[in-house]
N, C-alpha and C positions, 0 to 999 in steps of 0.2 A: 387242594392247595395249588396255588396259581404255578410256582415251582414244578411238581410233577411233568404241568404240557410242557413246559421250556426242554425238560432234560430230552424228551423224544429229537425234540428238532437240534439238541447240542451232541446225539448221540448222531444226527447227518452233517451238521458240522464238521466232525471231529474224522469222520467217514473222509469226507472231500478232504481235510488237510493231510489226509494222509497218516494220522497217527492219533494219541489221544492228550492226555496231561499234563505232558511235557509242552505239544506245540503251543497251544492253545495260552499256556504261558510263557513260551517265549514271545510269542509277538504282541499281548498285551503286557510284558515288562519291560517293553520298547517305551510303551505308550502312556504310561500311569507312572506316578512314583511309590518307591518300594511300600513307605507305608499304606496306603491303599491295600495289597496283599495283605502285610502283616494281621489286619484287622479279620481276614477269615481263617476259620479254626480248622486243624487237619482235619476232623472229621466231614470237615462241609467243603470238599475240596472242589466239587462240582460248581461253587458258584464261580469260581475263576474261569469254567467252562461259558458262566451264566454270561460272562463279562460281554460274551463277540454278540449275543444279540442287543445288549446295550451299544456297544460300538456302531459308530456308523460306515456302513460296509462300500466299498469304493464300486462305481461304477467300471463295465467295459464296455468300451468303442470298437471297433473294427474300421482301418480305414477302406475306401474306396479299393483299393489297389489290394488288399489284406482280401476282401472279402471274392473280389474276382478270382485270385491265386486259388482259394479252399474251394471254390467253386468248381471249379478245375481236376480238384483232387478227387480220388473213391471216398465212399462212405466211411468208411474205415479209418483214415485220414480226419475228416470232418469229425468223427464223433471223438477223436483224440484232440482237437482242437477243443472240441464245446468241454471236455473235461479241463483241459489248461482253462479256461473260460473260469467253468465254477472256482477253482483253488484262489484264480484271480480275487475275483470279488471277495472272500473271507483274508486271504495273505498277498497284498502285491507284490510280497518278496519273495515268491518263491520262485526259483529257478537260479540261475547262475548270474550275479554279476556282469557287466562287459564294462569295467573302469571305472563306474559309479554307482551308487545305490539305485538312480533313478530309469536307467539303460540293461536293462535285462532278456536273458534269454533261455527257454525253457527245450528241453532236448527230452527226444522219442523216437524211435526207429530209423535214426540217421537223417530224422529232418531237428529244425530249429523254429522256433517261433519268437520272434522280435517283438518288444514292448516296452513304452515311455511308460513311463508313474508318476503322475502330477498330481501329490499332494495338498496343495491349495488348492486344487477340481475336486478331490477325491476319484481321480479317474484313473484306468490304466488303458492306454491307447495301443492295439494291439497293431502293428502297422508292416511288418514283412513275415515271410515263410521261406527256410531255403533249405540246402542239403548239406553237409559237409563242403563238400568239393566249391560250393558259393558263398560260404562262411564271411570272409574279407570281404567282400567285395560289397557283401550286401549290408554289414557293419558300417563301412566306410562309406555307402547311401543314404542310408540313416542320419549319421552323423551330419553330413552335408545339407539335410532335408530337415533339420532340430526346427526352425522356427518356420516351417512351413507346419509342420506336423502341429506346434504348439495352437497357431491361427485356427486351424481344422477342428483338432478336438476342444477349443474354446466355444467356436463352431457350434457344434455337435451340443455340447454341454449346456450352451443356452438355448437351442433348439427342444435340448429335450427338457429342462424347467420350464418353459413357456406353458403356462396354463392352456387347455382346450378351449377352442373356442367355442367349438359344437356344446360346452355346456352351459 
């Protein structure tokens, strides 16, 4: 049954978001209306898991400036970004708010990592990294830099649909 292979890959799913059941229907009861659910049975509660590989999963960017910063950091550092990375792609929302749904930021060992979510792209532009003590500062560059960043990762977005040519 075609079912069985999915649940392996919704049991790494469910790994990355950090939880099991619950999450997995909160952010597809953002996305669908209620009736949709009601049509699966308790017993078959796993197809609500089934939902996120029907979904279609948001891309991540790193910009220019994002990418030199981690560069910079230990391994250590890097392999805690590439995990914000995976949650990314399954939930754009995960992390904290900063004023709007789309301005987010995800907190680990007293650093932060800054991220745009642009819905219409299906993207989330991952674009500062800071400390505590650079919090504001680096908010309030962000902010300033919105339609620069939007240009970049439109950029970025159509750069990566472009068909190869080599084929």
């Amino acid at each position: 049954m075609e079912e069985s292979r999915f649940l392996l890959k919704i049991g790494e799913v469910a790994k990355n978001l950090g939880g099991g059941k619950a999450i997995a229907f909160h952010i597809y009861r953002e996305r669908l209306p209620a009736s949709f659910f009601a049509s699966f049975s308790k017993r078959r509660v796993f197809n609500v898991h089934f939902l996120i590989l029907l979904m279609k999963n948001y891309k991540v960017y790193r910009s220019d400036a994002f990418k030199e910063e981690i560069a910079k950091c230990d391994k250590s550092l890097q392999d805690r970004v590439d995990k914000i990375e995976t949650k990314l792609v399954f939930n754009p929302e995960y992390g904290t708010p900063l004023g709007t749904r789309w301005f987010r930021e995800a907190r680990f060992e007293g650093y932060r990592v800054y991220y745009l979510i642009y819905e219409d792209l299906k993207a989330v532009f991952m674009v500062a990294i800071s400390g505590k003590k650079d919090q504001q500062k680096t908010i309030n560059t962000i902010r300033l830099f919105l339609e620069f960043f939007r240009e970049e990762i439109e950029r970025l977005a159509r750069e990566d649909n472009l068909p190869d040519e080599e084929s």
